[in-house]
VODOTI-622133 format. One record per residue (C-alpha): x, y, z. Coordinates in Angstrom, 2 decimals. Layout:
      xx      yy      zz
       X       Y       Z
...
END
This chain:
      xx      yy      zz
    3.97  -24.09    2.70
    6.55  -21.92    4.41
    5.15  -19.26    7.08
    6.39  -17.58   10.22
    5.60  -14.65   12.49
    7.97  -11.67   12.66
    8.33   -8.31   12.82
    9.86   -5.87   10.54
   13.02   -4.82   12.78
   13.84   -8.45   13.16
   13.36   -9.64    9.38
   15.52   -6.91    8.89
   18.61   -8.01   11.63
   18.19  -11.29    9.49
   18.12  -10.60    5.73
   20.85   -7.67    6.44
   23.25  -10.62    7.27
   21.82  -12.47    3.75
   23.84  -12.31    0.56
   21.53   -9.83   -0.73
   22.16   -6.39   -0.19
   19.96   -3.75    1.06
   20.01   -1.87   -2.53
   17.92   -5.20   -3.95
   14.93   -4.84   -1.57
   12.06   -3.33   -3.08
   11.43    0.30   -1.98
    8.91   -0.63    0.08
   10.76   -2.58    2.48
   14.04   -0.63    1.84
   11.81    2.76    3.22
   10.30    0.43    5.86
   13.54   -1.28    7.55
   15.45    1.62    7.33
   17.65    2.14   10.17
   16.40   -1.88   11.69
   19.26   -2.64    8.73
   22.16   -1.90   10.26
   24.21   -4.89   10.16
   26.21   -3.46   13.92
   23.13   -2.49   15.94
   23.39   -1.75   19.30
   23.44   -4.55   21.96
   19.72   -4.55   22.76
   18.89   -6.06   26.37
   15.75   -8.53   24.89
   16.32  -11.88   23.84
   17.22  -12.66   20.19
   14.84  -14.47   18.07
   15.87  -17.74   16.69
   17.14  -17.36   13.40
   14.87  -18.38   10.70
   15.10  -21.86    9.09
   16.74  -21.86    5.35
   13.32  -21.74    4.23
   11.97  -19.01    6.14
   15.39  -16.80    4.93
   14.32  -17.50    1.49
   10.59  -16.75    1.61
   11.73  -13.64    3.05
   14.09  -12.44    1.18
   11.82  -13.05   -2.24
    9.49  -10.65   -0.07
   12.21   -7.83    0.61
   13.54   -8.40   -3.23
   10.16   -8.09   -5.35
   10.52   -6.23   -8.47
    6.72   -5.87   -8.25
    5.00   -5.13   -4.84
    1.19   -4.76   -4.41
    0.28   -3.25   -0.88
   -3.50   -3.30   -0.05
   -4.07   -1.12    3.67
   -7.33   -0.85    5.38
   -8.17    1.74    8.19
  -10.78    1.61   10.31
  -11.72    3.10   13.79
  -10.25    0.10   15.55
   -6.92   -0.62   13.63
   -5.48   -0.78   10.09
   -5.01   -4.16    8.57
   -2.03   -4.82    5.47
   -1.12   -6.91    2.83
    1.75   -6.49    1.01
    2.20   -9.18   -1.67
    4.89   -9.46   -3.56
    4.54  -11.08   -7.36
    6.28  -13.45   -9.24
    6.08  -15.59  -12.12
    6.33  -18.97   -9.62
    3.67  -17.49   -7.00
    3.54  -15.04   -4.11
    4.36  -13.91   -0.80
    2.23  -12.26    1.77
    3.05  -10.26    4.73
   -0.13   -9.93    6.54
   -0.23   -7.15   10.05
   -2.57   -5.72   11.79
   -1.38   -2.24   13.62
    1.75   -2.66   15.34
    1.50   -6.50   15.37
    4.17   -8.84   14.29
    4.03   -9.59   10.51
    2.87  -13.10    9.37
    4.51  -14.26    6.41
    3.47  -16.36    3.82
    3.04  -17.49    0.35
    0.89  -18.97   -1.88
   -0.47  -19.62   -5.44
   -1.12  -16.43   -8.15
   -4.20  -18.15   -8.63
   -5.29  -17.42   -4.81
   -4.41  -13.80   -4.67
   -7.66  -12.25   -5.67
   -8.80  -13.94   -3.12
   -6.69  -12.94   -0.57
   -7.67   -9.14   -1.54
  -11.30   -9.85   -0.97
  -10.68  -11.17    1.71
   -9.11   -8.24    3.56
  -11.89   -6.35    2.08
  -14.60   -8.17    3.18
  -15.47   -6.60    6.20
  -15.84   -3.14    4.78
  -18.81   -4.27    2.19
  -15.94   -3.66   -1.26
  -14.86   -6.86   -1.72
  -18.25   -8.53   -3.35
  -18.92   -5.33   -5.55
  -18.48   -6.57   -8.74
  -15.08   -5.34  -10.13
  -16.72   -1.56  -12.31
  -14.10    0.68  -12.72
  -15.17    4.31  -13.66
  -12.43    6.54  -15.65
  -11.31   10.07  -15.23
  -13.13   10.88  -18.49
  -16.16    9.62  -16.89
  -16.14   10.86  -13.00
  -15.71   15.08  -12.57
  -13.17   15.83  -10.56
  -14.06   17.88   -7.28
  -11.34   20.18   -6.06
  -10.47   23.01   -3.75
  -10.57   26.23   -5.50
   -7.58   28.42   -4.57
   -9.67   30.44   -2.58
  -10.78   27.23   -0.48
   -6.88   26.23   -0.48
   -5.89   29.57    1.11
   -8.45   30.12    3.34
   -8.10   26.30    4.47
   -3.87   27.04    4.61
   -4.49   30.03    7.38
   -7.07   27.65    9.39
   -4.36   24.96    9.64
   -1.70   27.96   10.35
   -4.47   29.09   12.90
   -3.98   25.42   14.89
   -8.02   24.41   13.89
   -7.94   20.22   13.26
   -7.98   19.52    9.89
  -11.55   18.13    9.75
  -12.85   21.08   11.08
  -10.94   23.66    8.96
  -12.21   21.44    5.51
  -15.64   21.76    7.16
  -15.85   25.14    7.60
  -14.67   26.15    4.17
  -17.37   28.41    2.38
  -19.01   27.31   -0.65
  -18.01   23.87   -0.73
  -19.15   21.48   -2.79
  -20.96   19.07   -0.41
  -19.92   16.32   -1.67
  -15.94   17.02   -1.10
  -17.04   18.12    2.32
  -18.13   14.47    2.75
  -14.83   12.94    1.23
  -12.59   15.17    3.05
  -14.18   14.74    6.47
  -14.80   11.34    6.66
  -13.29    9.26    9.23
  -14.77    5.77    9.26
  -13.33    4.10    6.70
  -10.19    4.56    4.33
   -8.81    2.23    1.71
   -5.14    1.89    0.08
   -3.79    0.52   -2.23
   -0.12    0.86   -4.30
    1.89   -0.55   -6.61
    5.97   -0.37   -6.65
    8.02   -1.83   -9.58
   11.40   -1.65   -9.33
   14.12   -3.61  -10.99
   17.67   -3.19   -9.36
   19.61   -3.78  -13.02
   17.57   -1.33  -14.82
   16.82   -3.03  -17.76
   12.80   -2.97  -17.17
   13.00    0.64  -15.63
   15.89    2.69  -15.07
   14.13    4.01  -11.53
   11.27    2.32   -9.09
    7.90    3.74  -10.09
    5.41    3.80   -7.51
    1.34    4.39   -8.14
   -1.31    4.97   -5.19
   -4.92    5.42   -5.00
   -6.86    6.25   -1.61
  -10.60    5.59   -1.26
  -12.84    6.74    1.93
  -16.30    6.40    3.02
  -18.39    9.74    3.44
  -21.82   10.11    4.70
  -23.13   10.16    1.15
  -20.65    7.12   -0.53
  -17.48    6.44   -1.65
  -14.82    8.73   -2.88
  -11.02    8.12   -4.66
   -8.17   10.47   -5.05
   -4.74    8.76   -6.57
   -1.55    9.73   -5.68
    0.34   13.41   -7.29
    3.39   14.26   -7.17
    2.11   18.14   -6.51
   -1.08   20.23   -6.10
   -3.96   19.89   -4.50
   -5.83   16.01   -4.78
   -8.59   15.43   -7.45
  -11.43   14.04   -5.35
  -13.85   11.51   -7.61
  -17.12    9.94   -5.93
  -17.30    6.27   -7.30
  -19.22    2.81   -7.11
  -17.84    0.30   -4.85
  -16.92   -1.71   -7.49
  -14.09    1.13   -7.94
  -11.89   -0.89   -5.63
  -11.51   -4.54   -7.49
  -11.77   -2.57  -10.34
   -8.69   -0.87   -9.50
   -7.10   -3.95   -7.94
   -7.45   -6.48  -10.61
   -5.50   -4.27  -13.00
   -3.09   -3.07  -10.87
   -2.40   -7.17  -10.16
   -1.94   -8.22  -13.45
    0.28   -5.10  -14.38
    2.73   -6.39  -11.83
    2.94   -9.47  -12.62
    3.64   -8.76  -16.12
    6.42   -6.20  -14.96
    8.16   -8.99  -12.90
    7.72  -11.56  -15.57
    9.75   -9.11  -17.53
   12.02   -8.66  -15.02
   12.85  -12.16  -14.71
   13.15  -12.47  -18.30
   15.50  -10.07  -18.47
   17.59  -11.81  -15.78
   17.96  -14.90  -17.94
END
């Protein structure tokens, strides 16, 4: 099995210089890299790396070229750990960092990835919840009324810290105190499809959820394109239950993808 240990301005000096342009990376990496990309960078006075085997190019350029990208992200006090695996029909890669760390990068089996989700999970008491996904229809919504928005707009304006302006806020549900105060612990995950022929979709689509850990449990909000966040308090078993899903959706997308290829 193929792995090495990079970061992400050096993957990018090498898979610029690939036969595989910039506009086939997966938004992820294409938002990442950014200006690392540029195929005439400045003469920089530290040593260049040794350029990857023929083996290393390719696992890395599957990586950067995933029509399906699952990126789990946890955040604790100390650090925040990633994985950002990247699906196919064969198998997977993995880039695996810890805060401003080099990147390892991997791959391995479909079979293994729940796995490697639990894993990352593990220390943060979600990953042997059993998989219990609660929907919408089930879990009110708790949300700022626009009273709470403005008043919590002219704090901010005001310079108070954000957790303190969201705690002060009068009549507040406190449960949505709890979720939008909490600082321990905070769980990501997303999901970007993209296919750079747009036959599967003529744009990338990206979905998020965000989870934290209150005082009095666990909380979700997903990802909106505008408004104020729809705060939900769920099980731990919210997480896999989210997860597992959102796996299986992208590997269907990028078996479709590859089938459209053919």
């Amino acid at each position: 099995m193929t792995t090495l240990s990079a970061d992400l301005d050096q993957v990018a000096r090498w898979a610029v210089r690939a036969p595989m342009p910039p506009s086939e990376w997966n938004p992820v990496y294409r938002a990442l890299l950014g200006d690392a990309a540029d195929p005439d960078p400045a003469p920089s006075p530290a040593p260049a790396a040794d350029p990857p085997s023929a083996a290393e190019l390719d696992l890395l350029l599957r990586q950067l070229t995933a029509p399906a990208l699952l990126v789990l992200a946890v955040t604790t006090a100390e650090s925040t750990e990633r994985l950002r695996i990247a699906l196919a029909p064969e198998g997977a890669t993995v880039e695996t960092s810890r805060g401003q760390e080099p990147s390892r990068w991997d791959e391995c089996a479909l079979s293994t990835v729940p796995r490697r989700l639990t894993e990352l999970l593990a220390g943060t008491g979600l990953g042997s919840a059993p998989a219990a996904l609660g929907t919408d229809r089930e879990i009110p919504p708790l949300r700022l009324s626009p009273d709470q928005q403005r008043a919590a707009q002219e704090r901010l304006l005001a310079g108070v810290p954000a957790a303190e302006a969201l705690a002060g806020l009068p009549d507040l549900d406190p449960r949505l105190r709890d979720a939008l105060t909490a600082e321990d612990l905070r769980v990501s995950v997303s999901l970007t499809l993209h296919d750079p022929r747009g036959r599967a979709t003529e744009r990338p689509v990206t979905w998020s959820r965000l989870w934290v850990r209150g005082d009095r449990g666990l909380y979700r909000t997903d990802g909106v394109a505008a408004g104020p966040p729809e705060v939900r308090p769920v099980g731990d078993g919210d997480v896999l239950g989210t997860l597992l899903p959102l796996l299986e959706e992208g590997l269907r997308f990028a078996l479709v993808t590859r089938a459209g290829a053919a």
